[in-house]
C-alpha positions in Angstrom: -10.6 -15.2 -12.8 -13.3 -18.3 -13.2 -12.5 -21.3 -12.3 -13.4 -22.7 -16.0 -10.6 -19.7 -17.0 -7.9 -20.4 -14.4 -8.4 -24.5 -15.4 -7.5 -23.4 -19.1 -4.7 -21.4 -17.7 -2.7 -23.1 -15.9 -3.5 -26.3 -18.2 0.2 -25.5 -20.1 2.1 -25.6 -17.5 0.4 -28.6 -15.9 1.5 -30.4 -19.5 4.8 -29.2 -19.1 5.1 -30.6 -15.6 3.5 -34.2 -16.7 6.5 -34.4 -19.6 9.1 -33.3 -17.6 8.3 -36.1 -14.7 8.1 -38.7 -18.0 11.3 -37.2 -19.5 12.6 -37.8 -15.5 11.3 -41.6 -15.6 13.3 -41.7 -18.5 16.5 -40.6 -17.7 16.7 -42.2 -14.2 16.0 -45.7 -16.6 18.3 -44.8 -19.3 22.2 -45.8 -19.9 22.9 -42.3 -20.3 20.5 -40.4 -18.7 22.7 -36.9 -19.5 21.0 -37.1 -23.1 17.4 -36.1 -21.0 18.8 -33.3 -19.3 18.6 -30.4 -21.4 15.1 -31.3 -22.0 13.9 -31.9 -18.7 15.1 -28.2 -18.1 13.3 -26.9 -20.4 10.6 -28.4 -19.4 10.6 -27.3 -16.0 11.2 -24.0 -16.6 8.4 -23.6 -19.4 5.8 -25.5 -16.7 7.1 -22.7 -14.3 6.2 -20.0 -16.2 2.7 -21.5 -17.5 2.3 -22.7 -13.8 3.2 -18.8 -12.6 1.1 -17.2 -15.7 -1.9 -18.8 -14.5 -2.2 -16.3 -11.2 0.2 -13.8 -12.1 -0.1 -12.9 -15.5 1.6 -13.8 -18.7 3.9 -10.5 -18.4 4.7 -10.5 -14.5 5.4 -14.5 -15.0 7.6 -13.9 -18.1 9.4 -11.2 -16.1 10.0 -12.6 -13.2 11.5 -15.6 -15.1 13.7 -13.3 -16.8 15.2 -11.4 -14.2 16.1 -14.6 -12.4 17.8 -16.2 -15.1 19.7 -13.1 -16.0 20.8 -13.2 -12.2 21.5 -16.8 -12.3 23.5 -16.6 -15.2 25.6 -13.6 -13.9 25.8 -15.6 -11.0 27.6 -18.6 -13.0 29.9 -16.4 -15.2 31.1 -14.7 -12.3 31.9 -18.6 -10.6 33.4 -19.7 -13.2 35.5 -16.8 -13.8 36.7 -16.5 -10.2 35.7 -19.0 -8.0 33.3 -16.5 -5.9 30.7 -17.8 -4.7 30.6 -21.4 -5.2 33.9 -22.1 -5.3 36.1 -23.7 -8.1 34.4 -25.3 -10.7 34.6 -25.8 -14.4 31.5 -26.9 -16.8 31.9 -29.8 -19.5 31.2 -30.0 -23.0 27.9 -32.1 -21.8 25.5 -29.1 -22.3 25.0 -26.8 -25.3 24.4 -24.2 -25.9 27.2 -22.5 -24.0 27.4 -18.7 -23.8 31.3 -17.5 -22.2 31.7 -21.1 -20.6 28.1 -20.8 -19.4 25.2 -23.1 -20.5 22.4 -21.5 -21.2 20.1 -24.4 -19.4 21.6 -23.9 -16.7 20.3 -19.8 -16.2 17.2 -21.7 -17.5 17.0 -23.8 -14.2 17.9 -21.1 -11.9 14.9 -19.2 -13.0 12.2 -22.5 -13.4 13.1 -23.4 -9.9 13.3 -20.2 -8.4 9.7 -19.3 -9.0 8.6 -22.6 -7.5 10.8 -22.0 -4.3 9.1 -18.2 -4.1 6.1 -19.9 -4.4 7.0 -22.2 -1.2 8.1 -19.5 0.8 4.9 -17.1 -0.3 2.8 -20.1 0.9 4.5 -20.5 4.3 5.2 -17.4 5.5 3.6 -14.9 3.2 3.0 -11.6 5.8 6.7 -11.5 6.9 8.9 -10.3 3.9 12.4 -10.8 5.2 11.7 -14.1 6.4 9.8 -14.8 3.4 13.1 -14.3 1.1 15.0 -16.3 3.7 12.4 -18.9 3.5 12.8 -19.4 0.1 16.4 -19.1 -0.5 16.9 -22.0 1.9 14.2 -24.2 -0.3 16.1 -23.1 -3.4 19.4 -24.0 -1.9 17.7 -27.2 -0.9 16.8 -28.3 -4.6 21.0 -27.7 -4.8 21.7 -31.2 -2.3 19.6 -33.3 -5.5 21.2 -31.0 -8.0 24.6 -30.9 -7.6 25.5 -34.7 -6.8 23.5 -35.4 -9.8 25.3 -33.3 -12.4 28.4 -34.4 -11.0 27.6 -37.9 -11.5 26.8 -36.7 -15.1 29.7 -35.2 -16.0 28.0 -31.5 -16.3 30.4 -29.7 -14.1 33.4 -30.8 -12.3 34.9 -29.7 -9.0 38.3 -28.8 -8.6 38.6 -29.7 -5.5 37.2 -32.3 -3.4 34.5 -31.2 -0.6 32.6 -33.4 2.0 29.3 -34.1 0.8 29.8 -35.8 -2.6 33.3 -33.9 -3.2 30.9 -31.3 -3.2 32.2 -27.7 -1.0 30.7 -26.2 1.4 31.1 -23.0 0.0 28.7 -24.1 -3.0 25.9 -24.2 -0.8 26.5 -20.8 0.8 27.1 -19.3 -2.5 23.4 -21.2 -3.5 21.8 -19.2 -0.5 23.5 -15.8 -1.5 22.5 -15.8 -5.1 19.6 -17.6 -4.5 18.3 -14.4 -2.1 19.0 -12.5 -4.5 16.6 -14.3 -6.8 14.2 -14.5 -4.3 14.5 -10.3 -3.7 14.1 -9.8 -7.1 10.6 -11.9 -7.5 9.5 -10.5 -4.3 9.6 -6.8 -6.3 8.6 -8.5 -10.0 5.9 -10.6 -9.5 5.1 -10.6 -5.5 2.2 -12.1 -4.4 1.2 -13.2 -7.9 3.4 -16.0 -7.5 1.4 -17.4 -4.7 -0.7 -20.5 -6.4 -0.8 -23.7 -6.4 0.8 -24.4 -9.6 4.2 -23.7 -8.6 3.7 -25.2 -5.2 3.1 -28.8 -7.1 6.1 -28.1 -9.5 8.6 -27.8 -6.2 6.3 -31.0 -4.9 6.8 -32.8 -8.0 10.3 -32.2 -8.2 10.9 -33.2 -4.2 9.3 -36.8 -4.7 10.8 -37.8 -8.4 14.4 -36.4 -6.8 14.1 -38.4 -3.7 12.7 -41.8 -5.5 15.4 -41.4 -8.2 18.4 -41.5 -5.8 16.8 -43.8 -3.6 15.4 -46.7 -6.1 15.7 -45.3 -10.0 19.3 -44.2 -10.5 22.0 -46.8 -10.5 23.8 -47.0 -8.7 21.5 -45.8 -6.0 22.3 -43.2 -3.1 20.8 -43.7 0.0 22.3 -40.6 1.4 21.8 -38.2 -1.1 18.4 -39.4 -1.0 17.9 -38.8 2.7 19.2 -35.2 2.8 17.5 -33.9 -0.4 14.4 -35.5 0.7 14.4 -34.1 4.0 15.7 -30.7 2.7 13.2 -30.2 0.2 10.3 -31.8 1.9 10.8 -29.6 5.5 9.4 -27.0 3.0 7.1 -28.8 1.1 5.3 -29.3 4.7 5.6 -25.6 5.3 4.1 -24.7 2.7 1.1 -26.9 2.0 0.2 -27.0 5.7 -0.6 -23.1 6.0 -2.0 -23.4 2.5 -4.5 -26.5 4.5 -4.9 -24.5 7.1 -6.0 -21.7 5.2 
């Protein structure tokens, strides 16, 4: 591909990622910032697939998206059903549309994010596939210590019982890394290497910072804490993967 091509490629996605971090600026400033969310999903997960288009293809992009949303969303029916893995949790009425209990954004955001984290762990440890799945199940899981104090401050899901970070359970996060290496399997045999640009790199960037400077100065009130452990998760493989891309 030429550079004047791939600049024209992955020009979408870049657009996609510019609205979402306005559409972010807005909700961290907004009385009710839940009104943003559906649309900041979206967004993310349409700048993901422009982003992933741009070196893997319209078709491997698209179907890697897929297959991680349709795990995602299996993932979420089953959790809500039964508990397994996350633990016991219930979604609101905040998020429409809902498909069996299960809001379709929310399969949406599995997916959006999931290519970026691929991308991370393609970057940082791309010749050592095990380790590469591992890799990037733990930065998908990390995106989870933003995400899930967040929603819960929302009202988008509600825990039915109280756990130590937040009220949030430990067995969320372990149920995040086992459905989230499954996600990470599944791109590994989709879209592979094709996944491995830039693009997606800056969306899981992008998404580190804005996370980190909303809990720690946007949202009110602010959280110190979650700010410091979704910062530090998130950005431990941020470094990884921009300093063998440098190095490179």
């Amino acid at each position: 591909m030429t550079r004047e091509a791939h600049t024209w490629s992955i020009a979408p996605g870049l657009a996609c990622l510019a609205a979402m971090v306005g559409c972010q600026v807005a909700s961290g400033l907004s009385a009710d910032p839940g009104r943003f969310t559906e649309v900041i999903v979206v967004l993310l997960a349409a700048s993901a697939v422009g982003l992933a288009a741009s070196t893997a293809g319209a078709g491997r992009a698209a179907a890697g998206f897929a297959a991680a949303a349709v795990l995602g969303y299996a993932a979420e029916l089953v959790g809500v059903g039964t508990g397994w893995p996350f633990g016991e949790y219930e979604y609101t009425d905040a998020l429409h549309p809902r498909l069996f209990g299960v809001p379709v954004v929310v399969a949406a955001a599995w997916a959006g994010m999931g290519l970026a984290a691929y991308a991370v762990a393609r970057a940082a440890v791309p010749g050592r596939r095990w380790l590469r799945l591992a890799v990037g199940a733990l930065a998908l899981t990390a995106w989870d210590l933003f995400l899930d104090p967040q929603m819960v401050r929302q009202g988008v899901w509600v825990w039915r019982e109280d756990g130590p970070y937040h009220g949030i359970p430990w067995s969320n996060f372990a149920g995040w890394l086992l459905v989230s290496l499954a996600i990470m399997a599944v791109l590994d045999r989709v879209a592979g290497a094709g996944l491995a640009g830039r693009g997606l790199l800056w969306l899981y960037t992008v998404m580190a910072v804005m996370e980190t400077l909303g809990f720690a100065v946007v949202f009110r009130p602010p959280d110190p804490l979650v700010a410091t452990v979704g910062g530090i998760g998130m950005g431990i493989f941020v470094v990884l993967a921009w300093r063998r891309r440098w190095q490179r």
